[in-house]
C-alpha positions in Angstrom: 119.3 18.2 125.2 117.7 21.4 125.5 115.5 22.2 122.8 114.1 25.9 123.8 117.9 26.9 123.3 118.7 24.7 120.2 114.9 26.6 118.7 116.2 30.0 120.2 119.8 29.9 118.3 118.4 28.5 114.9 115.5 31.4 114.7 118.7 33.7 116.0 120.5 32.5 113.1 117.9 33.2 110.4 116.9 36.3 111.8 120.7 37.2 111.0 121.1 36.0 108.0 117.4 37.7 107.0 118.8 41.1 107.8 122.4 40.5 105.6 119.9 39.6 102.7 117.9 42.5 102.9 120.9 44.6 103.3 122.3 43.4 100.3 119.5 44.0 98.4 119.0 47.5 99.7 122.6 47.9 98.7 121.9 46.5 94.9 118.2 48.0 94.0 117.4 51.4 94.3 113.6 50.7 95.3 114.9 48.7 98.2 118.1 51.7 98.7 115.1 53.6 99.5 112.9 52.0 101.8 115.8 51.1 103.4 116.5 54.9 104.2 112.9 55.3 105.1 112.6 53.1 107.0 115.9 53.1 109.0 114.3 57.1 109.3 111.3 56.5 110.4 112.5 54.7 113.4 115.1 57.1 114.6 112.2 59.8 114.3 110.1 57.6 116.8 112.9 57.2 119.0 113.6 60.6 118.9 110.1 61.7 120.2 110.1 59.0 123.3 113.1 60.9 124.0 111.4 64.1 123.6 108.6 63.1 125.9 110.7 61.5 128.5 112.7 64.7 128.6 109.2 66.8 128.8 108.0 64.2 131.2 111.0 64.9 133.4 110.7 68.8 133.1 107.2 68.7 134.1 107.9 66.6 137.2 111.0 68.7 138.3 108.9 72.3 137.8 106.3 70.8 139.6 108.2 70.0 142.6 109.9 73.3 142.0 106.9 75.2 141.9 105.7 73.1 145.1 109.0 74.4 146.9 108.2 78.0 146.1 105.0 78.2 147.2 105.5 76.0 150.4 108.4 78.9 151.3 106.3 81.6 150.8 103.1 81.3 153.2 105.7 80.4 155.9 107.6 84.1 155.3 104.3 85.8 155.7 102.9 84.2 158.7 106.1 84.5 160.9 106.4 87.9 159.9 102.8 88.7 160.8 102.9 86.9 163.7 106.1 88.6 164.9 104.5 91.8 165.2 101.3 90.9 166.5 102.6 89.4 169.6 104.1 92.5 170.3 100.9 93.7 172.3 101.7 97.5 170.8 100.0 99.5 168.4 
């Protein structure tokens, strides 16, 4: 018999039935109503800003490679169009 699995679904179990009982009681006190709200808050604020910085994050990385387009394109414009009329041989 495999006991890691038999340990794994009892803990699963408990963990389950923990979070009905404090749902219940958030449900029946008001002290518990609101740390429940606080807290069930709370974390969507934190997941809200690792989105927000993965979004930044992403920004940053795309204008960067924007930016790195831009000015790659640019020096190459001027330098054919000076060398274009310097090899000319007139002045």
């Amino acid at each position: 018999m495999n006991y890691r699995l038999l340990l794994q679904s009892t803990v699963f179990v408990l963990e389950g039935l923990l979070l009905v009982l404090l749902i219940s009681a958030a449900l029946h006190f008001e002290a518990a109503r609101i740390m429940f709200g606080i807290g069930i808050a709370a974390f969507c604020m934190v997941i809200e800003i690792v989105v927000v910085v993965r979004i930044a994050q992403r920004l940053w990385k795309w204008s960067g490679r924007f930016a790195a387009l831009i000015v790659c394109e640019v020096p190459a414009k001027a330098i054919s169009t000076t060398s274009a009329t310097g090899t000319r041989g007139e002045t």
